[in-house]
N, C-alpha and C positions, 0 to 999 in steps of 0.2 A: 895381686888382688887390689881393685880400684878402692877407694874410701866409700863408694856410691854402694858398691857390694858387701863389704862389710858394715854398712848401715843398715844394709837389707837384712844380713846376717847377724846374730847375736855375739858378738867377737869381743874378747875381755882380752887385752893384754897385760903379761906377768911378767917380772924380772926376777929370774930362779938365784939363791946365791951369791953365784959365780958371775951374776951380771948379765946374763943369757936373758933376751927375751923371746916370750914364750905366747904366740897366738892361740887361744883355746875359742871355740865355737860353745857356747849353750844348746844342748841337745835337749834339756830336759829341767824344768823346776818344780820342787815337789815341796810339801811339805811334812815334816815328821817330828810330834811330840811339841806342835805347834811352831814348830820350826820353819824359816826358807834357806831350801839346799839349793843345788845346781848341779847337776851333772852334765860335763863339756868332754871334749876330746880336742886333738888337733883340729887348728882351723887350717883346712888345706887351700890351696887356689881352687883344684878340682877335685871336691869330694870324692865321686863318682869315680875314680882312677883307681883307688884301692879299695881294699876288703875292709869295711868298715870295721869288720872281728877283730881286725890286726892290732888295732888302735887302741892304746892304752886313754882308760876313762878317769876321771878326776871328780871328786865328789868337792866342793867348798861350801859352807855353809853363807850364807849372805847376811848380812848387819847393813841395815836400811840405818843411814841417817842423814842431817841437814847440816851443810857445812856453813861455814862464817857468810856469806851471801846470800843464803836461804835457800840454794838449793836442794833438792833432794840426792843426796850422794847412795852407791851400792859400794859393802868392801867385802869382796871377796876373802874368806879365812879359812884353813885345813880344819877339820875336825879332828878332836883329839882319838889315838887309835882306838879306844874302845867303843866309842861311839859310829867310828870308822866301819871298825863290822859290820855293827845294824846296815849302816846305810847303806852296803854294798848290796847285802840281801832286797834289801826295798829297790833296789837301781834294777837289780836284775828282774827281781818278780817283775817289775814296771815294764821292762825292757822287751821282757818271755810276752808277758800277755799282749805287747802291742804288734809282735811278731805276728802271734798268733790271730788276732783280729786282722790284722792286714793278708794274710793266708788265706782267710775264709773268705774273705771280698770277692775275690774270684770263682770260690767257687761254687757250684746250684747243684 
């Protein structure tokens, strides 16, 4: 994937643990309980090659701030698991109704 394409694309990269880095795409920013979330999955080279189903989803909460230079920084952080629940139910219903609008587009 060019840098020119993941400019295009919403791509946050993570380093898990073990030191592993991890490309995640932003599918989706919501907000809940006055909150901003994110829901991303793998960012792939070509989307389009697999079942989007297959792909495990990642809910992070975002924390807007300004760092020492003045810019505006995002930090990506896990919700803690209770809070975790809700927001999977919110990702889904999100997810089901945008299916379902996209369903109906086609048809008369």
């Amino acid at each position: 994937m060019t840098p020119e394409e993941m400019d295009e694309r919403d791509v946050v990269e993570f380093t898990d643990d073990a030191g592993n880095t991890l490309l995640l795409e932003v599918m989706d920013y919501f907000f809940y309980n006055g909150e901003e979330f994110a829901a991303l999955c793998d960012a792939k080279e070509n989307p389009a090659d697999d079942d989007p189903d297959d792909d495990p989803v990642y809910i992070m909460k975002i924390n807007a701030f300004t760092d020492e230079n003045g810019e505006e920084m995002e930090e990506f952080v896990p919700p803690d698991e209770e809070l975790m629940d809700k927001l999977i139910q919110v990702v889904r219903t999100r997810f089901t109704e945008d299916s379902e609008d996209g369903e109906d587009e086609g048809e008369e």
